[in-house]
Structure formats: C-alpha cells, structure tokens
Kinemage of the C-alpha trace (Angstrom):
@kinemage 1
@onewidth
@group {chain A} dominant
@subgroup {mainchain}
@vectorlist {calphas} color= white
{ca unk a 1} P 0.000 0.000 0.000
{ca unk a 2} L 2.793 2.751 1.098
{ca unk a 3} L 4.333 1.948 -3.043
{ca unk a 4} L 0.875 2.579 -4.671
{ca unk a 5} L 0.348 5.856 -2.034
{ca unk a 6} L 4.010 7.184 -3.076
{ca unk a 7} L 3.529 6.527 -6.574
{ca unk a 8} L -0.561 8.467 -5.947
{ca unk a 9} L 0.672 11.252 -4.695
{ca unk a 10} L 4.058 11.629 -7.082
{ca unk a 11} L 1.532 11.427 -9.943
{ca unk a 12} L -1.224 14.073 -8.046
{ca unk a 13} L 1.672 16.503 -7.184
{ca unk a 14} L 3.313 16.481 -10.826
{ca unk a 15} L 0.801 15.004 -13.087
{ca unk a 16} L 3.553 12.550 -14.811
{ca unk a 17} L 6.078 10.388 -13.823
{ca unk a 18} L 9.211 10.169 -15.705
{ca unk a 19} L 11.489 7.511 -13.979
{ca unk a 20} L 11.682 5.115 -11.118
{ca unk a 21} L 14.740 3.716 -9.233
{ca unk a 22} L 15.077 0.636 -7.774
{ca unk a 23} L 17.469 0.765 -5.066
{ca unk a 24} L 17.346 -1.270 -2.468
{ca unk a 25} L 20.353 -1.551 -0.582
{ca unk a 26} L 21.856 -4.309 1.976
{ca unk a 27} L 24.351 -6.621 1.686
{ca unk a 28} L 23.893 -10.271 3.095
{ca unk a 29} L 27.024 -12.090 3.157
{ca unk a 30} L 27.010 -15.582 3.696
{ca unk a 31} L 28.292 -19.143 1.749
{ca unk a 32} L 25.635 -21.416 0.323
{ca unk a 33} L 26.351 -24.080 3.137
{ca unk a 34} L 25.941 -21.621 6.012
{ca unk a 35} L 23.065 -19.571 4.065
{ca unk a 36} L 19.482 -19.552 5.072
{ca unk a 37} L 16.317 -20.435 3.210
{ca unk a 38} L 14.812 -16.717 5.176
{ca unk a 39} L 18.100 -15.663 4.444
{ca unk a 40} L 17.824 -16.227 0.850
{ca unk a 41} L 13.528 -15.243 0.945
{ca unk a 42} L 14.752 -12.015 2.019
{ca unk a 43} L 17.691 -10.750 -0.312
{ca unk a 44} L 15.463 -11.567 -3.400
{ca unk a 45} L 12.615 -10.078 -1.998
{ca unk a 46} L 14.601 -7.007 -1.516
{ca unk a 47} L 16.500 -7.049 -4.481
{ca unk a 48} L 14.231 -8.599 -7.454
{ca unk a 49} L 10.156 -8.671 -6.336
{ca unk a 50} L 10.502 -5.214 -4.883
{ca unk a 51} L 11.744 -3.850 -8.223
{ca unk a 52} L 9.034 -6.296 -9.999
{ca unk a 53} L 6.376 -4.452 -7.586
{ca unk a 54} L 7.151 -0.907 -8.830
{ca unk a 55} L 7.418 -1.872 -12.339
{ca unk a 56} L 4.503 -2.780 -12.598
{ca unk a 57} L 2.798 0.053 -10.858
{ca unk a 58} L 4.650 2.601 -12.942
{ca unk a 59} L 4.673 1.178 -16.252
{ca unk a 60} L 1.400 2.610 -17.395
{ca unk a 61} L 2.480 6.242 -16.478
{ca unk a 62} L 6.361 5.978 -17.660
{ca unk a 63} L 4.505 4.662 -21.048
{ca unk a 64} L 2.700 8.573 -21.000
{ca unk a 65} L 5.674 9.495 -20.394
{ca unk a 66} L 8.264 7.712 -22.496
{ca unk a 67} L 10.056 7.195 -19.016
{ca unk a 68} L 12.817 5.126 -17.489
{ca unk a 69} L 13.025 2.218 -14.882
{ca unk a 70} L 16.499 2.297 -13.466
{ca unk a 71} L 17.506 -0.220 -11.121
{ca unk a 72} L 20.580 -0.032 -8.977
{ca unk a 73} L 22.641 -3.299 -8.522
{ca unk a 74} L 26.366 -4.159 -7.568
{ca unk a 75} L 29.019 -5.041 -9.963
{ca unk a 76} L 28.680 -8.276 -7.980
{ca unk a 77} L 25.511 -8.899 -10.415
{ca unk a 78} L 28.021 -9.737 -13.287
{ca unk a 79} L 31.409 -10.867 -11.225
{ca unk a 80} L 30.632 -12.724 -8.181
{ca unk a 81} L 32.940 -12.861 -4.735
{ca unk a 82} L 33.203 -15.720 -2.671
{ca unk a 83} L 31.211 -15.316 0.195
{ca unk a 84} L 28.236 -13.318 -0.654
{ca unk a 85} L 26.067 -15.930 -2.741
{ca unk a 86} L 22.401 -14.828 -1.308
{ca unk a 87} L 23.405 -11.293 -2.472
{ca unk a 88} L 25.218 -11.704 -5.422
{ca unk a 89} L 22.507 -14.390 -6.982
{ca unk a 90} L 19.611 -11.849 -5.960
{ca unk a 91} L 21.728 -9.285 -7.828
{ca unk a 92} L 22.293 -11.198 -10.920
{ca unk a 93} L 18.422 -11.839 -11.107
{ca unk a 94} L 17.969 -7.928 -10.781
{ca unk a 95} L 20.354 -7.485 -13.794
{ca unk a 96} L 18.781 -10.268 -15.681
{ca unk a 97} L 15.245 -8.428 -14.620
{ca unk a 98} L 16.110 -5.911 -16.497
{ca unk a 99} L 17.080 -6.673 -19.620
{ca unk a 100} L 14.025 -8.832 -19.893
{ca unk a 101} L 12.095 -5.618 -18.848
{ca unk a 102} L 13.671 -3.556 -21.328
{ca unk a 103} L 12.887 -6.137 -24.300
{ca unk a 104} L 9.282 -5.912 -22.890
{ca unk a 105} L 8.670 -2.602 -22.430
{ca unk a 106} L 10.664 -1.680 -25.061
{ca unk a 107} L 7.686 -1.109 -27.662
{ca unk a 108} L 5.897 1.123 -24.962
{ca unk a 109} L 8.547 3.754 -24.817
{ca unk a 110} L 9.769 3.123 -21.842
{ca unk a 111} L 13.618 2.376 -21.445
{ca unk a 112} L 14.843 -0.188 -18.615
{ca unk a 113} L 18.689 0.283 -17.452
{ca unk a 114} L 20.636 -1.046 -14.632
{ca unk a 115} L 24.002 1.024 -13.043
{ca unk a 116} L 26.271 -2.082 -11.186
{ca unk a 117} L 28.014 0.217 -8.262
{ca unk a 118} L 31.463 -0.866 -6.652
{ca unk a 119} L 32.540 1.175 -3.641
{ca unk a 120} L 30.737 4.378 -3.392
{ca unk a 121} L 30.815 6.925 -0.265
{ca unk a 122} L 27.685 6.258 1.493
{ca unk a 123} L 25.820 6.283 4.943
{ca unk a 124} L 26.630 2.506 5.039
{ca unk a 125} L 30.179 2.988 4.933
{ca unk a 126} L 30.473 5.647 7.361
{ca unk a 127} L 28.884 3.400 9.978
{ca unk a 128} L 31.248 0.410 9.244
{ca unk a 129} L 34.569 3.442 10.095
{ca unk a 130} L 32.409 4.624 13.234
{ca unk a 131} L 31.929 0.968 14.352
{ca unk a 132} L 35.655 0.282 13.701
{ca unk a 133} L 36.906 3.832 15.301
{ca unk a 134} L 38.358 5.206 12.162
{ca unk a 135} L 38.683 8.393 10.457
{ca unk a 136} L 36.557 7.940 7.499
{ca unk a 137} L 39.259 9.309 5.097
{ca unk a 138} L 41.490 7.086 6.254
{ca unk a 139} L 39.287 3.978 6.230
{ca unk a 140} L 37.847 5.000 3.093
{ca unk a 141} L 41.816 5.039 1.360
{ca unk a 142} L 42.399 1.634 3.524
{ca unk a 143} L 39.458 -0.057 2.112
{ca unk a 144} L 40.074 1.421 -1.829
{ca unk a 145} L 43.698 -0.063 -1.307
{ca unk a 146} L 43.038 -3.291 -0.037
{ca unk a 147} L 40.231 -3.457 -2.719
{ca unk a 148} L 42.716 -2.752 -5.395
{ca unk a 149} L 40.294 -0.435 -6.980
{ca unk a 150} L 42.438 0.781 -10.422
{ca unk a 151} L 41.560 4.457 -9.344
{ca unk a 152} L 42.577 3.604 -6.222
{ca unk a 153} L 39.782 5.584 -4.583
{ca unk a 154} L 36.024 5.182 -3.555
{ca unk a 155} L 33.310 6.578 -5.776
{ca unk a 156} L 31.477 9.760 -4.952
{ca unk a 157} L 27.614 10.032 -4.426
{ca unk a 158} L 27.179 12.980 -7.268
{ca unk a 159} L 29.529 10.823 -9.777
{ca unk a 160} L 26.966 8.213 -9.564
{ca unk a 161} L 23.818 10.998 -9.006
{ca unk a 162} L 25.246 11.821 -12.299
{ca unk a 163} L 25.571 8.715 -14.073
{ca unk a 164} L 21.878 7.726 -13.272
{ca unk a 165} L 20.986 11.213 -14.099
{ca unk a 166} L 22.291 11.018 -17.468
{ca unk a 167} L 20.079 7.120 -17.912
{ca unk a 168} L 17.225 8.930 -16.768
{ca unk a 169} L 17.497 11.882 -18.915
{ca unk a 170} L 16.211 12.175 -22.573
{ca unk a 171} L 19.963 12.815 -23.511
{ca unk a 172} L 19.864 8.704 -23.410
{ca unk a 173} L 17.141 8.008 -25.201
{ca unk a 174} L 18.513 5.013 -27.617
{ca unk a 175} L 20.093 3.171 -24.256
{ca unk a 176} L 18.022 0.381 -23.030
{ca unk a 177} L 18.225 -2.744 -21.518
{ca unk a 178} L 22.083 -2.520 -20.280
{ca unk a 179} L 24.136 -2.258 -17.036
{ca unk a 180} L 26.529 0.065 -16.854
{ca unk a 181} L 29.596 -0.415 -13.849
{ca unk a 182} L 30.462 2.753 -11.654
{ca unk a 183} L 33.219 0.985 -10.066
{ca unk a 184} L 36.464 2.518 -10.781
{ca unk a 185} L 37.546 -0.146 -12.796
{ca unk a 186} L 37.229 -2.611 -9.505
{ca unk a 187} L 35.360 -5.543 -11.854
{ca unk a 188} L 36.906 -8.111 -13.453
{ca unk a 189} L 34.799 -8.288 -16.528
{ca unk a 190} L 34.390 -6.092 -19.417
C-alpha cells in the first residue's frame, strides 16, 4: 500500500512520472552451506520482487511518459565474490530483470537500465569506520587499497547521481536494456 500511495501522490503533485529507481540496498554475506532459506527469501525479496512491484505500478504512467526504470545493482551482479552468494545471486536476477524488462517494455517507450556500483561513499560505509573507530578518510583510502580499486579511490555520491541522471534523462534516449559499472575499474569483466 505505502508503493501505490508514493507513486498516488508523485503522480497528483506532478501530473507525470518520468522515472523510477530501484534501489534497495543491503548486503547479506554468507556461503551457500551456512546460508538460510529466510536468508535467501529475504535478499530476493529485496533485491528482485521489490523492483518487480514498482514496475509494474509505474509502467502505465512511464509509457505517458516515455520514461525510465532504473535499477541499482552491484558489480557483484556480473562478477561474483566468494562469500556473498544470497546477495550476489539476488543481484544477478535484478540485472537479468532488467534486460528482460527492457525487451518488454521496449515497444511502450519506456527504457529499462541497470548502473552495477562498486565502492561508493555512502551512509553505510560511514557506519562500518564509526563501528571500527576510524577516520573515514582514512578507512575509506584503507578499504580502496586493499580493494585494489584501479583508481585507487572510492566513488562519490554525485559521480553516480550523475551517471543515473544522465540514464534517466532524454539525452539517453537510444540506451536500453544494459548495465553500466560505476566501479572505478574494480570488476573483473568487461
């Protein structure tokens, strides 16, 4: 009910809706043989039905709008790391989601993209430094370095605010159905 009241009043308030992003954000670590059915219930409930949910309640007002689903993943979607299987297969599905949304809604006018992030500044970082004691500058460079992130740095929030603003824009308007990393070269694939 609180989706279809968000989406009510976005739609009262502006009389269109041009995009929607998914991002649903929580990591559950765990191997398969120490993983949890609930475990499991709950990362692709977060991570793939949530993002089913809003598409369909938004697809009949992006399609008056020729507007944009964008769902936010991990680069974990397309190169998986040991220990994070509920996560990483919830992510994949997301990925895999989309493209098969984008092929669907395609002939609507409405574009489906996906943006795989690596390590970008957030709230969820700065509580893992406070919970370690650590100045977050410093924990930030210690965690780029022992991630051997090419640009040896974390992401910022605006270079991925601008990223996803560019996918939701009309400046992208022949770019569906693909994932894009923001990851400072951190995955392994191309």
């Amino acid at each position: 009910q609180q989706l279809d009241d968000f989406i009510d009043a976005t739609l009262a308030r502006f009389s269109r809706l041009d995009g929607a992003v998914n991002n649903a954000g929580r990591s559950a670590g765990s191997l398969v043989a120490t993983s949890s059915d609930e475990q499991w219930r709950e990362d692709l409930e977060l991570k793939v039905l949530s993002a089913v949910h809003v598409a369909r309640r938004v697809l009949d007002a992006l399609e008056q709008s020729r507007g944009v689903i964008l769902n936010v993943l991990a680069v974990g979607a397309r190169a998986p790391l040991t220990g994070s299987t509920p996560t990483t297969a919830s992510r994949a599905a997301g990925l895999a989601f989309t493209k098969a949304l984008a092929n669907e809604v395609g002939p609507r006018g409405i574009r489906a993209n996906a943006v795989l992030i690596g390590l970008i500044e957030s709230g969820q970082w700065v509580r893992r430094a406070q919970e370690a004691g650590l100045d977050l500058g410093d924990f930030y460079r210690s965690v780029a370095e022992s991630s051997a992130i090419p640009l040896g740095r974390f992401g910022r929030a605006e270079e991925f605010a601008d990223l996803a603003t560019f996918l939701l824009s009309p400046r992208s308007s022949y770019v569906t159905g693909v994932a894009i990393s923001i990851d400072g070269g951190l995955s392994p694939v191309i």
